[in-house]
N, C-alpha and C positions, 0 to 999 in steps of 0.2 A: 492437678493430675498430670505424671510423666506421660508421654509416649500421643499417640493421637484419639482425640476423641470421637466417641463412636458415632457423634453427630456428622465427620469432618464426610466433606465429600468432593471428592476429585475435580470432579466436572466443576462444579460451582465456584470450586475455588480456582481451575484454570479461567472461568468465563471472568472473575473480577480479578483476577491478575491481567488481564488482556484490559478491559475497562482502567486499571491504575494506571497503565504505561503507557496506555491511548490517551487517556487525558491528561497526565504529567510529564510523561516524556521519561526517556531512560534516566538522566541526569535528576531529573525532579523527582525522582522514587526509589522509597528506602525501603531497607530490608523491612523495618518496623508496620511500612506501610502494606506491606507482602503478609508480613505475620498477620496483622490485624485483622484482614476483608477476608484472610484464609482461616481464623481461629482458632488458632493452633501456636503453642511455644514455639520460640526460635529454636531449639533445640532438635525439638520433633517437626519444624519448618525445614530447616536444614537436611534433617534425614531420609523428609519428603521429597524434596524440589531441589536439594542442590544450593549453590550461590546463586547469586542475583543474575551474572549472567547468563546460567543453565538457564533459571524463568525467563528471563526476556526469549533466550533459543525457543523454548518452548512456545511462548505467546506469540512471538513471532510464526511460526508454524502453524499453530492453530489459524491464526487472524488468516495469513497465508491459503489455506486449506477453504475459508470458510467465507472468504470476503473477497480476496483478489482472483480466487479462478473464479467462482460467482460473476466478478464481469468480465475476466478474459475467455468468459464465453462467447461476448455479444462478438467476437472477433470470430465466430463460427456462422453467425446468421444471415451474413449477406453472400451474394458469389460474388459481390464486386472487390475484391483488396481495398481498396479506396473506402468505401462505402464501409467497410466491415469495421474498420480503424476509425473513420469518423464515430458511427454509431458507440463504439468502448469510449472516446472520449468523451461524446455527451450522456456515454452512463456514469462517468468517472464525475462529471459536471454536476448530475443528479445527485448524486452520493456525497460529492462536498458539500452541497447545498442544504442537505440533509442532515449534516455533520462538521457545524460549526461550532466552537472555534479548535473542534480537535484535529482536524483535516481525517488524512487518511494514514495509520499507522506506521504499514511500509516507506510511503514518502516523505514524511517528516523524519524517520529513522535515517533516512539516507543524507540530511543535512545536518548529523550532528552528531559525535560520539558518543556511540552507545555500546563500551565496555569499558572494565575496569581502566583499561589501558592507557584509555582517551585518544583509543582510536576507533576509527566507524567498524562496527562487526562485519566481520567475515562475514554472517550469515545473511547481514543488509543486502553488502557486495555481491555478494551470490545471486538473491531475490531479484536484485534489481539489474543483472546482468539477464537474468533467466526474463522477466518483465519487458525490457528490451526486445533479446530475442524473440519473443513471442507476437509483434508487433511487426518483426521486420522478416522473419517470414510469412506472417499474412501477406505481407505488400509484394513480397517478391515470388509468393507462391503462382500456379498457373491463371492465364491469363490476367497476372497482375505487374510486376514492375518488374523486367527484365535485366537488367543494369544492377550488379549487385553495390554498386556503388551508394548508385541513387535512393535505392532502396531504405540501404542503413543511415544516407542521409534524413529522409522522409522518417526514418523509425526516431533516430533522433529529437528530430523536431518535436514529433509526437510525444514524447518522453519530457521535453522541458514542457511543454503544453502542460503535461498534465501535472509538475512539476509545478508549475505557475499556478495552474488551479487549486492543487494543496495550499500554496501562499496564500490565497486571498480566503480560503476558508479559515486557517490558523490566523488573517490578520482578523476574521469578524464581521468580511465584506458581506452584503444580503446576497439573500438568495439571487436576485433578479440578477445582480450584477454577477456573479460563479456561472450562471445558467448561460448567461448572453454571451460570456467571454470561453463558455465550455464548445457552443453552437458556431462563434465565431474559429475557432480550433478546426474543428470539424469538418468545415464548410472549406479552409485552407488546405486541408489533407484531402480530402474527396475531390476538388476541383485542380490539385496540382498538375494532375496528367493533361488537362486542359492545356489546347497551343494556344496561345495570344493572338489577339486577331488585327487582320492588318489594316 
């Protein structure tokens, strides 16, 4: 039967496109596999959703929307900067833990071309500039890290942290060890402002 069927349903079929590319990776997913879990012809796939890179834009968004502001909120619960930035990375720690060996969406996107191009999306770039930022003004916001230097250095770090923590999720590490190396992150960002003692 042309055109789409009347079973087909939007939502559903964005929530298993996000699960295809989350657990295969841009590179490891084909259009056929898009057609399939959405069940629908290429034809009326295409008419729907676009190329492959429009869906990934899309899933990307969604996942975006629905998973990463979900924890760059815990960077709202503390008053301390320090404190606020530890607490997101051991929920970022949680969530790998939770979510082996696919890691976390956005951050495996960002170490690997994901468009036609074979170059990393724009849209990664963007995320992951916007993910930054949101980090490194918590620390620098009031009564936290003055120094905008230091700041974006500290946002940094925080950033291959959680970088790191993707990797060991993707590599299959257990939980205990994501959890302990999420806590240990944490504990480095929240204690940086500490002076050394003599």
């Amino acid at each position: 039967m042309a055109g789409r069927p009347k079973s087909f349903d939007m939502d559903v079929a964005l929530n298993a496109f996000v699960d295809v590319f989350w657990t295969k990776g841009y590179q490891g997913t084909s259009i056929d596999d898009l057609q399939q879990v959405a069940g629908i012809k290429r034809g009326s796939f295409y008419a729907a959703f676009g190329c492959k890179d429009d869906v990934f834009a899309t899933v990307l968004n969604k996942y975006w929307n629905e998973a990463t502001e979900l924890g760059l909120a815990h960077l709202k619960t503390e008053a301390d900067p320090r404190r606020a930035v530890a607490q997101f990375i051991r929920h970022v720690g949680l969530f790998m833990s939770r979510n082996t060996p696919r890691g976390c969406l956005l951050l495996t996107s960002s170490g690997s071309p994901e468009s036609e191009t074979g170059q990393t999306s724009p849209l990664v770039r963007e995320r992951m500039n916007v993910l930054e930022d949101r980090i490194f003004h918590t620390l620098h916001r009031q009564n936290g890290i003055p120094d905008e230097k230091r700041a974006r250095e500290l946002a940094a770090f925080a950033l291959s942290c959680l970088l790191g923590l993707n990797a060991l999720a993707r590599n299959g590490q257990d939980s205990d060890k994501i959890l302990a190396a999420a806590d240990h992150a944490a504990n480095a960002v929240e204690n940086s402002g500490q002076q050394p003692a003599n």
